[in-house]
C-alpha positions in Angstrom: 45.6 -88.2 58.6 44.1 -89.4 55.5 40.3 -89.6 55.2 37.7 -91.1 52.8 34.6 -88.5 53.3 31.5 -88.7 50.9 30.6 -86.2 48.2 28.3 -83.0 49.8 26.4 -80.1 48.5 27.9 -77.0 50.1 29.2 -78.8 52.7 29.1 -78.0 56.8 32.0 -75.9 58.5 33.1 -78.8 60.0 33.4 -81.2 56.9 35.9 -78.2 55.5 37.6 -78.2 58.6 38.2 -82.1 58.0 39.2 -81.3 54.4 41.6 -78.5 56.0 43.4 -81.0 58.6 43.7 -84.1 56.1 47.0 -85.0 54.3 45.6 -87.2 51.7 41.7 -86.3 50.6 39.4 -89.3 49.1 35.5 -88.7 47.7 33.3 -91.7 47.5 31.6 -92.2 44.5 31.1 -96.1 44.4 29.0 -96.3 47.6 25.1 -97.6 47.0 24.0 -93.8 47.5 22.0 -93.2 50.9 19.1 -90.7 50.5 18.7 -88.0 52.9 22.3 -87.0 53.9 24.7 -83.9 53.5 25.0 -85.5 49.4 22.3 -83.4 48.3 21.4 -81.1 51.3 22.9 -78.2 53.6 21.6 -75.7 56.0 21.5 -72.2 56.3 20.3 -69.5 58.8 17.5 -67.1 57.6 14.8 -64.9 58.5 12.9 -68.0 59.8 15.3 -70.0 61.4 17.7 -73.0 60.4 17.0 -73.8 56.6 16.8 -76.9 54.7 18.0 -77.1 51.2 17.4 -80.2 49.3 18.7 -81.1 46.0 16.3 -83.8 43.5 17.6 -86.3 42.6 16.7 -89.1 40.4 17.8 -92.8 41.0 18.7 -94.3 37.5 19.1 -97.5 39.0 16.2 -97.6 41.9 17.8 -98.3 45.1 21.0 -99.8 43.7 22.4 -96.5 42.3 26.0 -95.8 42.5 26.5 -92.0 43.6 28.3 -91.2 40.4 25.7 -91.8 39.0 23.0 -89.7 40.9 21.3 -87.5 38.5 19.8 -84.1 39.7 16.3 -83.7 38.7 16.1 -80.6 36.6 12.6 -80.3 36.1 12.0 -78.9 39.1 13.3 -75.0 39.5 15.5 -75.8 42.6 18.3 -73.8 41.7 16.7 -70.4 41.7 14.9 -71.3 45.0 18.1 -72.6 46.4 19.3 -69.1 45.2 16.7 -67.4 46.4 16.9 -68.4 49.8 20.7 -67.9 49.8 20.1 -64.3 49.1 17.2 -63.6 51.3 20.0 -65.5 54.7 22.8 -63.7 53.3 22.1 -60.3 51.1 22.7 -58.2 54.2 25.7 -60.6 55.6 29.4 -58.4 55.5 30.5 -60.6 52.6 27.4 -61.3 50.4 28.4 -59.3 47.3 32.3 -60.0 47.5 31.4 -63.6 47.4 28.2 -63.9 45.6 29.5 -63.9 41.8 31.4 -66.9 42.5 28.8 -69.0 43.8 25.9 -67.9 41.7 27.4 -69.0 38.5 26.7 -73.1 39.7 23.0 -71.7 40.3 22.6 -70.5 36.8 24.3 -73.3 35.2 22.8 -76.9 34.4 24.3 -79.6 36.0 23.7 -83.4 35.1 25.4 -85.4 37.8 25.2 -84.4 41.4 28.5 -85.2 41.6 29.9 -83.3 39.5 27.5 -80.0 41.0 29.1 -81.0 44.5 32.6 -81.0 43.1 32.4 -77.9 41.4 31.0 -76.1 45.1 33.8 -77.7 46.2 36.5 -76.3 43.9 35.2 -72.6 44.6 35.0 -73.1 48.8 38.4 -74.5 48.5 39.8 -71.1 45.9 38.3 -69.0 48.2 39.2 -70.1 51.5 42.8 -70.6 49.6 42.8 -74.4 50.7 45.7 -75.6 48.2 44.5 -79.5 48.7 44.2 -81.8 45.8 40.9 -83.9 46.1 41.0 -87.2 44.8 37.7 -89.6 44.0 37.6 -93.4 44.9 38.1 -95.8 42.2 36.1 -98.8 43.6 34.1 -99.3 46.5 36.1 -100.9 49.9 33.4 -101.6 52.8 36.7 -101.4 54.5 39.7 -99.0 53.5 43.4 -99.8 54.7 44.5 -96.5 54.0 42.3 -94.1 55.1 40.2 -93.1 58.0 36.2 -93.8 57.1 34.2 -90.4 57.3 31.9 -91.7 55.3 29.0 -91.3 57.7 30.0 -87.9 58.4 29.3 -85.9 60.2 27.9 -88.8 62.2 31.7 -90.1 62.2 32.9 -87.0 63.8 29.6 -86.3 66.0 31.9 -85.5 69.1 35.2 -84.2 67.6 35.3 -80.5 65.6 31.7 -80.0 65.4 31.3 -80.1 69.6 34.1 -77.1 69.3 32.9 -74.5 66.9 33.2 -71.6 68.5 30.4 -69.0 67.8 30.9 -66.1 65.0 28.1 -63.2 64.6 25.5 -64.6 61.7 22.9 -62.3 60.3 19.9 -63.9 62.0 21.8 -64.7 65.5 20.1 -61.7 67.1 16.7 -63.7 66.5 17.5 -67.3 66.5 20.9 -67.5 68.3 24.3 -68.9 66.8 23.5 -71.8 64.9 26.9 -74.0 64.9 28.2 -75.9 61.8 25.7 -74.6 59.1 27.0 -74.7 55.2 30.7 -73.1 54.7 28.7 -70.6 53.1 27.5 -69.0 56.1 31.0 -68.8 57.5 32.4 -67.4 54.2 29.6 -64.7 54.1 29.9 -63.6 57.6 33.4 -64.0 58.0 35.4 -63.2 54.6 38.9 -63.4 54.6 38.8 -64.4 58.5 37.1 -68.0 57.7 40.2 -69.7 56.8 41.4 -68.7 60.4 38.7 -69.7 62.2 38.8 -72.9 60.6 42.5 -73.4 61.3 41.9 -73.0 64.5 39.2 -76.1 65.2 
């Protein structure tokens, strides 16, 4: 199946999954951009519970802004916060310090363009997990696509598909909050290792 999914910052176990299954792979970046979806936010498990991160972002063109053009608001110090709260869910995780190089370089380096911060994640998720898929970004926007399947609203699009059969994994904080299904990738990769690109075959 070929799928049109939308750009997303450290994306949710099941969005990979969907990249995983896909024969041809397409990133929106001509939609109006929609505030307040999986663009510029994940969730992880820490000491506290389920954990919101939130990218800023700045609007060039109010309301009307293309996601291409998205700008990340780097006034603010959100990558060592986001980095911060990574390593304070995941320093005592199996696979923290085997992974941790690879990801903390995009949290020490600037990025302009959310887009290009999301497509960076994207390329180191998909070297790690060894997902050999090329990824391919729209050229126009189509309210309507021939070709591919729209998973554009994700993960409202697949609300009752792979993310209603996650199975559960040990995560660092399940002892005190429970298993948490379909947090960022990142929890999987940290928790799992090398046996994350056979749990997601598998859903």
């Amino acid at each position: 199946m070929d799928i049109l999914l939308p750009t997303a910052y450290l994306p949710q176990v099941s969005y990979i999954a969907e990249c995983i299954h896909a024969g041809r792979l397409v990133i929106e970046q001509f939609e109006t951009y929609p505030k307040q979806t999986i663009r510029n936010h994940c969730h992880i498990l820490g000491p506290n519970g389920k954990q919101k991160l939130s990218i800023p972002v700045n609007k060039i063109t109010g309301h009307h802004t293309l996601t291409k053009d998205i700008r990340i608001d780097n006034n603010s110090p959100w990558q060592r916060l986001h980095w911060r709260s990574v390593g304070t869910a995941y320093s005592n995780s199996p696979f923290f310090l085997y992974y941790q190089d690879a990801f903390e370089e995009t949290f020490t380096r600037r990025f302009d363009f959310l887009l290009d911060l999301n497509n960076r994640l994207l390329e180191i998720i998909f070297e790690i997990l060894r997902i050999d898929k090329l990824v391919e970004m729209t050229d126009r926007f189509e309210k309507k696509p021939e070709e591919l399947t729209d998973l554009r609203s994700f993960p409202l699009a697949r609300s009752s598909t792979r993310q209603s059969i996650l199975p559960p994994y040990t995560q660092v904080f399940s002892n005190r909050h429970g298993f948490h299904p379909d947090l960022s990738i990142i929890d999987l990769i940290f928790n799992l290792g090398p046996e994350a690109g056979d749990y997601l075959a598998t859903i």
